[in-house]
VEXDOVEX-595424 format. One line per field, with one value per residue (C-alpha): residue in three letters; x, y, z. Coordinates in steps of 0.02 Angstrom, whole numbers, plus 50000, padded with zeros to 5 digits. Layout:
BEGIN
code = [ALA/...]
u = [X/...]
v = [Y/...]
w = [Z/...]
This chain:
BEGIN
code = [UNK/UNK/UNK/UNK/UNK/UNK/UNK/UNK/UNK/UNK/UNK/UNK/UNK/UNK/UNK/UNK/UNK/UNK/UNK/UNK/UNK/UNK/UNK/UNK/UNK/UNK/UNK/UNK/UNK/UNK/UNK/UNK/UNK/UNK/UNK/UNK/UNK/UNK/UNK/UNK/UNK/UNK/UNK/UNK/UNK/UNK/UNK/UNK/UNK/UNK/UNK/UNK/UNK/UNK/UNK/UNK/UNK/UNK/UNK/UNK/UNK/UNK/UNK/UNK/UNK/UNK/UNK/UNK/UNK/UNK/UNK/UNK/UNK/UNK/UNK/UNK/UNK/UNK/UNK/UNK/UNK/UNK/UNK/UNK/UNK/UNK/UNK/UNK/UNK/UNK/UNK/UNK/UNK/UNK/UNK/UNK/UNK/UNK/UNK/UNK/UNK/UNK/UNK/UNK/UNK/UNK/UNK/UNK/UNK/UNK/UNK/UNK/UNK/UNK/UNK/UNK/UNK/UNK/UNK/UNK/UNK/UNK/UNK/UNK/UNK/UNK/UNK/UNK/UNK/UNK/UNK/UNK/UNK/UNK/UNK/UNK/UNK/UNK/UNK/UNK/UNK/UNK/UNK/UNK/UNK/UNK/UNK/UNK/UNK/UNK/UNK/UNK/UNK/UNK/UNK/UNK/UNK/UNK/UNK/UNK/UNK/UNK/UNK/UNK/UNK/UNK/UNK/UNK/UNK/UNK/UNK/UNK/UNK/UNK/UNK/UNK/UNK/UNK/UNK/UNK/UNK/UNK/UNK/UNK/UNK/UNK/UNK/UNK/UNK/UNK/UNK/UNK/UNK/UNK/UNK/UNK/UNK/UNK/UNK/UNK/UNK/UNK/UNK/UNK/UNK/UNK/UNK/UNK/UNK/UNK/UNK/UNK/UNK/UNK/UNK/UNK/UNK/UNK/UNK/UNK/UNK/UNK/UNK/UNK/UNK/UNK/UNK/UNK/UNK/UNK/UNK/UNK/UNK/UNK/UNK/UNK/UNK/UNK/UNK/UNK/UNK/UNK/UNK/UNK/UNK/UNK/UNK/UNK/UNK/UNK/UNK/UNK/UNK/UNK/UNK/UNK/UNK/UNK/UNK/UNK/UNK/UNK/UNK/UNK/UNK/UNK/UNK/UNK/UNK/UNK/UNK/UNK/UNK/UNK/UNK/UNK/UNK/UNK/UNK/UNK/UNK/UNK/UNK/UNK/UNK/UNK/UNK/UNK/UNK/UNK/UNK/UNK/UNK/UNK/UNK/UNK/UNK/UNK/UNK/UNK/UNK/UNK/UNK/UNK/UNK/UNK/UNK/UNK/UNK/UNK/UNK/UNK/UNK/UNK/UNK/UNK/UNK/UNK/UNK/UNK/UNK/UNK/UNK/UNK/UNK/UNK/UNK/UNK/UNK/UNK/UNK/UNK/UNK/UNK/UNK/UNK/UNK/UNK]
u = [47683/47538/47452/47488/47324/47318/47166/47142/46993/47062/46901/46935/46845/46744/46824/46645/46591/46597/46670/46851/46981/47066/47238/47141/47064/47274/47329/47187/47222/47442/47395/47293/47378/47563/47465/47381/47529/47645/47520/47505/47710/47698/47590/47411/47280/47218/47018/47000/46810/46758/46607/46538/46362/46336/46421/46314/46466/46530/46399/46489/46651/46640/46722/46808/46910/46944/47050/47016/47126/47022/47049/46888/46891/46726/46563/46390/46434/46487/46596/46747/46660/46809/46723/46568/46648/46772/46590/46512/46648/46678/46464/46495/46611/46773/46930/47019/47169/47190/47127/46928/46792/46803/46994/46964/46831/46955/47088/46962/46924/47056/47033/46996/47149/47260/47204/47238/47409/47430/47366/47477/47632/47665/47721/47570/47549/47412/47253/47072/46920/46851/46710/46723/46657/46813/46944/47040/47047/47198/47365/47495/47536/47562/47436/47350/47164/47110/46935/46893/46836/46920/47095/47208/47239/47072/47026/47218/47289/47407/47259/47246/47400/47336/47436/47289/47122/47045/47112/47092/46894/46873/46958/46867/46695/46779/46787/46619/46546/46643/46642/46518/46648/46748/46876/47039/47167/47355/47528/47593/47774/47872/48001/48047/47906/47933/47819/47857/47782/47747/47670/47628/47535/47611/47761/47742/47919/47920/47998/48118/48081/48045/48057/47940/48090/48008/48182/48132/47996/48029/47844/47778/47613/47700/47771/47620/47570/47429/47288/47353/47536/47497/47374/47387/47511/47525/47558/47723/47747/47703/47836/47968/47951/48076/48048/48228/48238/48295/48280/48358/48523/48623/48554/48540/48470/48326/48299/48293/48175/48054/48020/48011/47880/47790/47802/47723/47575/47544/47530/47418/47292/47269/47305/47319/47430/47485/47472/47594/47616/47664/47765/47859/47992/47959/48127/48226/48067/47986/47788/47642/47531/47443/47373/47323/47258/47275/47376/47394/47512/47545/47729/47744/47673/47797/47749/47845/47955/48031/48006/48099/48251/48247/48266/48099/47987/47835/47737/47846/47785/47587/47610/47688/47517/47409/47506/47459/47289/47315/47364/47203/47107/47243/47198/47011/46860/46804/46743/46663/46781/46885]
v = [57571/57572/57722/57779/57786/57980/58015/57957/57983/57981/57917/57948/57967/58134/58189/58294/58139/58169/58022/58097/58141/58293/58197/58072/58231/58317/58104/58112/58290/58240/58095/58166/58307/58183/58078/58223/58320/58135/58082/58243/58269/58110/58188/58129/58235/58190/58219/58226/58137/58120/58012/58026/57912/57905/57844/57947/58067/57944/57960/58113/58021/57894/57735/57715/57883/57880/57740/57741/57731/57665/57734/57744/57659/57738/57738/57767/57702/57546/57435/57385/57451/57414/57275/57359/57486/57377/57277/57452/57489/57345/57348/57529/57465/57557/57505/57527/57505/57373/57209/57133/57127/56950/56928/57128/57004/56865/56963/57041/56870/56818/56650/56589/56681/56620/56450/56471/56506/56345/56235/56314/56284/56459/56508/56552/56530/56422/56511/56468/56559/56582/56636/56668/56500/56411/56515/56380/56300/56390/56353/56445/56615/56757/56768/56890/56908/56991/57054/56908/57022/57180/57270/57420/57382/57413/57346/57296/57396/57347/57249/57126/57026/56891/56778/56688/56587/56735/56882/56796/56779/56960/57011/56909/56982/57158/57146/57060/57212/57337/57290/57148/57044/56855/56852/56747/56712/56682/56658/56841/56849/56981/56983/57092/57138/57192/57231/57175/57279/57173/57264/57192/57069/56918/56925/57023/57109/57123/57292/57311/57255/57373/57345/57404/57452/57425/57421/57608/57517/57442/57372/57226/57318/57451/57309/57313/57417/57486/57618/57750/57710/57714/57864/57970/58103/58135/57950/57913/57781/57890/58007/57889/57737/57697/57610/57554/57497/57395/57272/57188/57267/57130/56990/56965/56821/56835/56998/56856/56751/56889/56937/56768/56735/56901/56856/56693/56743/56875/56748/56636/56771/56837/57008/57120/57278/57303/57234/57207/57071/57097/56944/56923/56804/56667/56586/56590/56596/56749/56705/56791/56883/56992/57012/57177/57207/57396/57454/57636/57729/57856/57940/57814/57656/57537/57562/57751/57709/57559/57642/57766/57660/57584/57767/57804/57983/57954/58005/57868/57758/57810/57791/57627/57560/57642/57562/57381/57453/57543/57379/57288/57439/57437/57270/57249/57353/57299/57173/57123/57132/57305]
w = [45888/45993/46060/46218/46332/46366/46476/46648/46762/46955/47041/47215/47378/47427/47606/47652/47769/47917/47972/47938/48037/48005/47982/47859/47755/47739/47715/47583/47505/47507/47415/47283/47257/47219/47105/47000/46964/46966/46802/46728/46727/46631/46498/46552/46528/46733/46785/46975/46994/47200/47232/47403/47383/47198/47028/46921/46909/46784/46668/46573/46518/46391/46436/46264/46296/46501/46606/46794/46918/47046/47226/47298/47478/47539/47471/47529/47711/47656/47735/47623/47468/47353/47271/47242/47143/47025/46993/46944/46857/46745/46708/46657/46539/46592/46605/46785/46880/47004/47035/46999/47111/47123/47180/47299/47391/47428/47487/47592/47671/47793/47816/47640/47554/47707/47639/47471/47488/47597/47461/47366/47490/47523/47693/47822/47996/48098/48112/48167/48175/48366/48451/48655/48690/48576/48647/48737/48603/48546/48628/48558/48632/48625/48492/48398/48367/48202/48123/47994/47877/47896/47832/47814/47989/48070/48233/48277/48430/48553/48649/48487/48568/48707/48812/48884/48860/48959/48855/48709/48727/48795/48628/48518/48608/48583/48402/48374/48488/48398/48223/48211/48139/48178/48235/48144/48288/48225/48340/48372/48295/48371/48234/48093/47961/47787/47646/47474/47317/47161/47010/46807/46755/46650/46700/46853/46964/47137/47198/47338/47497/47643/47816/47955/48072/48261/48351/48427/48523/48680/48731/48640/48603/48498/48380/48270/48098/48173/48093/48203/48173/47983/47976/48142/48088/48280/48359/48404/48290/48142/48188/48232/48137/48012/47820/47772/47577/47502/47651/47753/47696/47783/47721/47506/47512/47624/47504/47355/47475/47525/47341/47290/47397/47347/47176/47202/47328/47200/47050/47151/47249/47054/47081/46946/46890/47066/47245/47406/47521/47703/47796/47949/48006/48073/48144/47977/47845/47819/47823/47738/47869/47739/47533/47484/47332/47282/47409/47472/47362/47501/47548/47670/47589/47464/47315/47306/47452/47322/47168/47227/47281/47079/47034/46976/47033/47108/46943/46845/46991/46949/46756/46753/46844/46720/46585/46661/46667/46490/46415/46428/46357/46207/46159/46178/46220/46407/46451/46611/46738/46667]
């Protein structure tokens, strides 16, 4: 029998920036505090390692003896410094939860994944990449205008849905202003939305669906995900929005369909130990809006919302990813991309 994997390193972000809000510091503090004691009620002996603007840190645990789960979001004021630190990681020589640098990067990038599930005849609506000059180009409203670059929500509001030439280029030049970014412009669907947890590698599950339940909303605008409806402990829609799971409870087989589809965009993005895919429908066919590779594992996200529903605590939840992780360490020392 092979030997279990015992120590984990829990590289996480330092919450002294500034840049915080208080709700994101408590969000921050919640979440670490259910994954150290979730791990070390599994038996793990758990380190707790924040890095604020430097690795170094890492330098006292031997790679040979320490898995990381890798949940560092920022870094040194980078933008979307995910990638940076799997590529640190992997050169360091440690093994780590979670996806590579390489496939953190394409999720990251809109357009291209969007494409790559196309060639690969998964579901995904019409996009194009705009700039204020090109926005009458696009014909199909309402639409929605998102940062080409950007995720977890950022830079969507109410104000990213359009329903004209006009107020499609005065969001485009909002979002170059405000985040220096392109903008990707998709149809809006105002429809139900569900997010689909997938986790192993080889022959990979998909969790229980779980739907985004806007049917307490009565504007348009509110109908969206958004950062503060995912991370403002105040907002309205934190408070009052609902996660039903499984989902949709009247309908098996678009449950079937939904996972399916996970299962598949998971296989072909390349994630690894763990990732979720967010879709809406689209008449009858649920579509992929969204890839995210290492997905928040907060009280609210899927991951422990469907774990839960297969009967499993929120620690059983945390251990099962490190033993994806824990498997490639088992087998090999690491190689170059952990």
């Amino acid at each position: 029998m092979r030997q279990r994997v015992q120590r984990v390193l829990l590289l996480t972000d330092d919450d002294t920036t500034p840049a915080w809000t208080a709700d994101e510091i408590y969000i921050s503090h919640r979440m670490t505090e259910m994954m150290v004691n979730g791990l070390r009620e599994q038996g793990y002996e758990l380190q707790v390692l924040p890095v604020l603007d430097s690795l170094a840190p890492l330098d006292d645990y031997d790679p040979r003896d320490w898995l990381v789960f890798n949940w560092v979001e920022e870094f040194d004021g980078r933008p979307w410094p995910e990638p940076y630190i799997a590529e640190q990681l992997a050169a360091r020589g440690f093994t780590f939860t979670g996806s590579t640098a390489e496939i953190i990067r394409l999720t990251h990038r809109r357009a291209e994944i969007k494409e790559r599930l196309r060639a690969a005849g998964l579901p995904v609506l019409p996009s194009a990449v705009l700039t204020e000059a090109r926005a009458r180009e696009w014909t199909m409203y309402p639409a929605i205008v998102k940062g080409l670059s950007q995720h977890a929500s950022v830079g969507i509001t109410g104000d990213s849905i359009v329903d004209t030439p006009e107020a499609l280029a005065t969001r485009i030049a909002w979002l170059r202003a405000t985040l220096r970014d392109e903008s990707l412009v998709e149809p809006f669907l105002d429809s139900r939305e569900f997010h689909v947890a997938v986790w192993g590698n080889g022959h990979p599950e998909a969790l229980p669906p779980m739907e985004i339940d806007y049917s307490i909303f009565a504007e348009r605008r509110d109908r969206l995900y958004t950062y503060q409806w995912k991370f403002d402990l105040h907002s309205w829609g934190y408070k009052e929005m609902k996660t039903p799971c499984p989902a949709p409870a009247d309908d098996p087989a678009l449950r079937a369909r939904l996972e399916d589809i996970a299962l598949a965009a998971y296989r072909v993005a390349g994630l690894r130990d763990y990732g979720r895919m967010d879709m809406r429908m689209w008449g009858d066919e649920p579509v992929i809006l969204d890839v995210n590779a290492n997905p928040d594992l907060d009280s609210t996200s899927v991951h422990p919302i469907a774990a839960s529903a297969m009967g499993l605590t929120y620690g059983e939840m945390a251990a099962r990813i490190v033993g994806y992780a824990a498997e490639r360490m088992r087998r090999r020392p690491p190689t170059a991309d952990g």
